[in-house]
C-alpha angles and dihedrals in degrees: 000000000000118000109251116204108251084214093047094051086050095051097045083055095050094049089045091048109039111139096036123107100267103173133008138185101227108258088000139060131013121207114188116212092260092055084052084051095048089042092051097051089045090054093041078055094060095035082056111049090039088065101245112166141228103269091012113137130258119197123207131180121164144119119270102284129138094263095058083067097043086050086046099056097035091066097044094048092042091052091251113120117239117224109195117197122191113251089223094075124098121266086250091063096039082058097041089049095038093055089030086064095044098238126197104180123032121202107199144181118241094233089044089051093056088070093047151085133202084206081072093053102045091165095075129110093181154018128198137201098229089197094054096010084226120139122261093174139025133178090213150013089252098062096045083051085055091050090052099042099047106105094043083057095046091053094043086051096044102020090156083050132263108293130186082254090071097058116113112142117174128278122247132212126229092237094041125111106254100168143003117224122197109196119181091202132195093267101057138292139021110279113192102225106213100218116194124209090258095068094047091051084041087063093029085063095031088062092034100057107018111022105036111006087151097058114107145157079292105060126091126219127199110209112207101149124085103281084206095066115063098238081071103031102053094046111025093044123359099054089042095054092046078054101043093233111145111249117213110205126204110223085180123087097271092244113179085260102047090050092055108040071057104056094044085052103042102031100209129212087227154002132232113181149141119263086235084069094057098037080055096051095047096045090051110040108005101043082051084061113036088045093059095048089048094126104037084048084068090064113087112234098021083056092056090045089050102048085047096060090043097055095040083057090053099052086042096050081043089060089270098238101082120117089208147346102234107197127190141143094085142034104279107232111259099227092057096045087055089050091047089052105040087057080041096235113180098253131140130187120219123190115211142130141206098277093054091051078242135302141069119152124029141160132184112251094247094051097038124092144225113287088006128118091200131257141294114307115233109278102026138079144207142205136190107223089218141098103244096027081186105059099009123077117233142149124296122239141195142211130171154062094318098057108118117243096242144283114305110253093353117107094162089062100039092064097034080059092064147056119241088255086057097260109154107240114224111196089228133110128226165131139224129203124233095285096049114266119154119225115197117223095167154248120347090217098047094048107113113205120231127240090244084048095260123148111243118188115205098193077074103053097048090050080065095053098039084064083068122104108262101005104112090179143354135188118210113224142196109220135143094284089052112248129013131182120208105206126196107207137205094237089158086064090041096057089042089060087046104258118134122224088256090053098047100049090051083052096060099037083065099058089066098101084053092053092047091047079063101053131066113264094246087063104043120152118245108186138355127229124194127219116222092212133008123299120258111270135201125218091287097051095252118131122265090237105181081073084069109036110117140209106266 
């Protein structure tokens, strides 16, 4: 198949879709796809007369808001790379990326400025203000001249209006940088995943032709995952605007109850999330339920009309227009999967990561299987480093359009990520099946060996202890006593149903036996620690896990 520029389809869409509602702040701000398009040639002026070059590098660190968009695709179609940073990070790191990448223009949040100097990022020629897209710094008096001159320069450019005619951004080659990604991971330290054009058009098609087909100008999509992380950005935003669907950002921190006074407001086509979002929902408000009806589920047909109803509520309370929920980012709980699947709610499972921007495997809802996270995407393949990829568990390796090009200024990782005949490797264990499902284990680097030299996975374990009544999360450690699991607790639920701090952790200490009863003999759990706030999180919401990790 012939290479299509990323810039060119995006184009094509802006200039078809022109008066359509391209990107919204939730309960805020609407920007039609002809105010993206005017936004993005004012911004290629001032690239321009500011001297930015061809392949020179673009920051950008904000929350999700409309603008962020509008800055993104400025610097691709305009040949710059973007170089998105999440906002979440500390000043230190902002400045260490920031300066790491070589940027030459910062777009920045207002909030996020406040923590921040432009003496720390000397490399800068300019800083700008995302939410305004007026200067806060400037290295000269030339380049603040160009900012207020600007839309004097725009009408004098354009004085009959800017028209789709006037559309030409620049087009991109398969093998070309498109976008730098810094991810902090859950092994050390930021890496800055150097993704080509082909991997972005690889998940444009991939989105296009097997997992949405039926997406179109007319569908809505509420972004509530970081749009600086690829998960977000490819699927929440990238693929809709190649489509010319309108994108509804949340600006807010995506808490259980925004998201979902979104989604019943906005009725999206479809949904992109973290497993974490949905645990949360049926611990809180489906458990409750099937746990009261425990008796009258054991009954046949009461059990089906119940289920039914369950899962009718759940669709409804999710915008009820949506053809799946497509999750991704962390392994999904096994107990809550089963449940998903036995009420038959439309729900699939990827598996993907950062240097493959991002999929890999996928399956529709109806097509996956139980404990599966779906097959190879067109255009990529995978491998099991095993002998028997089929029983014993390996790594998992990759190989097609969408592998990164490599970490930016880091030869020594670059080769450590891959085999001698060029395969990605992934860092994470598992098996398929005969047909080619894939089935997750877990991460190379967490797997803790038994002392009978047994693998013990401790994804899965935790998987076990976060079932139980209060524990939000919990981390599996090796340390001198065996395993020992750190739990963050809900102790705010807790003190509303009238526990104190003291009584819930002995509560949960007790259900130990029944934790271990759950868990093969090799990978019992010793002793339970509890967290007094919430662990540390990457972009995806995992757990930075090497902050945990303890002397054995």
């Amino acid at each position: 198949m012939a290479y299509q520029s990323v810039n060119k389809l995006i184009e094509k869409s802006i200039r078809e879709n022109w008066d359509r509602d391209a990107l919204s702040n939730y309960q805020g701000a609407t920007l039609k796809y002809k105010d993206v398009a005017e936004r993005i040639e004012l911004l290629h002026i001032a690239f321009q007369k500011c001297g930015l070059q061809k392949g020179d590098k673009v920051a950008l660190c904000s929350r999700n808001q409309a603008h962020w968009g509008v800055c993104f695709l400025a610097a691709t179609t305009y040949g710059a790379v973007p170089v998105p940073i999440l906002h979440e990070f500390k000043p230190e790191s902002i400045h260490y990326l920031v300066n790491h990448s070589e940027a030459k223009v910062l777009f920045v949040d207002e909030v996020i400025w406040q923590g921040l100097s432009e003496i720390e990022m000397p490399g800068l020629e300019v800083i700008v203000q995302m939410n305004t897209l007026n200067y806060i710094y400037a290295k000269n008096q030339d380049l603040v001249t160009v900012r207020k001159n600007l839309t004097g320069t725009f009408n004098q450019m354009f004085p009959n209006g800017f028209t789709p005619d006037h559309l030409n951004y620049y087009e991109d080659q398969p093998e070309e940088l498109a976008l730098i990604n810094y991810t902090s991971g859950t092994s050390g330290f930021s890496k800055g995943v150097m993704i080509p054009y082909r991997a972005l058009s690889c998940n444009i098609r991939f989105a296009h032709e097997t997992a949405e087909p039926q997406m179109n100008c007319e569908s809505q999509m509420v972004a509530m995952l970081p749009s600086a992380h690829m998960y977000g950005l490819m699927f929440e935003f990238l693929f809709e605007m190649s489509i010319g669907a309108h994108v509804h950002f949340l600006t807010r921190t995506p808490s259980p109850k925004v998201i979902m006074k979104a989604f019943s407001e906005i009725h999206p086509d479809v949904i992109i999330a973290v497993p974490l979002i949905f645990e949360k929902v049926y611990k809180s408000q489906i458990k409750p339920v099937v746990d009261r009806h425990k008796m009258l589920m054991r009954i046949p047909i009461v059990d089906q009309v119940i289920r039914k109803k369950i899962r009718n509520n759940l669709i409804e309370a999710f915008g009820g227009r949506f053809e799946e929920v497509i999750m991704g980012g962390a392994a999904f709980n096994p107990e809550v999967e089963k449940f998903m699947r036995q009420i038959h709610f439309p729900f699939t499972v990827g598996y993907g990561m950062t240097e493959c921007a991002p999929i890999i495997t996928y399956a529709k809802w109806w097509k996956t299987r139980r404990g599966s996270c779906g097959v190879p995407v067109p255009g990529c393949e995978i491998r099991i480093d095993s002998k028997n990829p089929y029983k014993e568990p390996g790594e998992i390796q990759v190989r097609g359009e969408n592998v990164f090009l490599g970490y930016y200024k880091n030869r020594e990782a670059t080769q450590a990520a891959f085999t001698n005949d060029n395969w990605l490797k992934t860092g994470d264990i598992g098996v398929i099946d005969y047909d080619g499902f894939l089935y997750l284990r877990g991460r190379s680097k967490c797997m803790i060996l038994g002392a009978n030299g047994q693998n013990i996975y401790p994804e899965e374990l935790e998987a076990v202890i976060n079932n139980v009544v209060y524990v939000v999360d919990s981390l599996v450690v090796e340390d001198k006593v065996g395993l020992t699991a750190l739990i963050y607790p809900d102790y705010h639920q807790a003190e509303l149903d009238g526990l104190s701090g003291e009584a819930l952790e002995q509560r949960i200490r007790e259900s130990l036996p029944e934790i271990n009863k759950l868990l093969p003999s090799y990978a019992q759990i010793n002793h339970i620690e509890f967290m007094p706030e919430d662990f540390e999180r990457t972009p995806k919401r995992s757990i930075k896990r090497y902050l945990y990790q303890r002397q054995k």
